[in-house]
N, C-alpha and C positions, 0 to 999 in steps of 0.2 A: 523549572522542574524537568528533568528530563523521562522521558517514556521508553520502553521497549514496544515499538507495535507489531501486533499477531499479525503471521500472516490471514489469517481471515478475516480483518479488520481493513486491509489493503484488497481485500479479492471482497468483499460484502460491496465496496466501492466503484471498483472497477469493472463489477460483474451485474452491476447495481441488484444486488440481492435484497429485497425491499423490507425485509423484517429485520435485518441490521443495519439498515441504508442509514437512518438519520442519525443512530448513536454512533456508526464507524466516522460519515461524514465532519462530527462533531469533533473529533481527534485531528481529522487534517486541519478543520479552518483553524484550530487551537496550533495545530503546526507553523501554517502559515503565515497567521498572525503572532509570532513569536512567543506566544504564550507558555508555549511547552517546546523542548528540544525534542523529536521525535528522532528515535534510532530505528533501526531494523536489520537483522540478521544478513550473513551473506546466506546461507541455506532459504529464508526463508525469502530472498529475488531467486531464486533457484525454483521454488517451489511455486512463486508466484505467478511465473514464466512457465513453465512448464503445464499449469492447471488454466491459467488465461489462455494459453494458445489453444487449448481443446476448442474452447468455446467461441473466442476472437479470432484468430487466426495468431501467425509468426507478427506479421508486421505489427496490427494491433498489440498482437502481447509484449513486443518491444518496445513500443512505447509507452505503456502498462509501467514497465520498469525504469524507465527514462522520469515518468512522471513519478514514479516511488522515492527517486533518488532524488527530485527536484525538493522534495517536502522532508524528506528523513534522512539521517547520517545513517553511513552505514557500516554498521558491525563488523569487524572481519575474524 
């Protein structure tokens, strides 16, 4: 099955936002574990970077997206 993932589904994760923490968490391990093909927008590694770095820093939110692209195809 392939997914389109929100970006606030990616940043509920990585920001560990705890009231969507375990249902976002639930889409990656399904990523991970091949269960579903998860895609994700080029806009929304834009936005995803952009709004993690407030919080994380540059480096952090780099890898933020490093780790986006490891679990998701990405949209162009």
């Amino acid at each position: 099955m392939k997914v389109l993932v929100d970006t606030n589904v990616a940043l509920d994760i990585l920001l560990n936002r705890s009231a969507f923490y375990s249902n976002s968490m639930a889409v990656f391990v399904l990523a991970e574990q091949k269960f579903i093909t998860g895609h994700i927008s080029a806009s929304a590694v834009t936005d995803i970077f952009y709004i993690s770095q407030k919080q994380l820093g540059k480096n952090a939110a780099q890898e933020a997206i490093r780790a986006c692209c490891r679990f998701f195809f990405l949209l162009l």
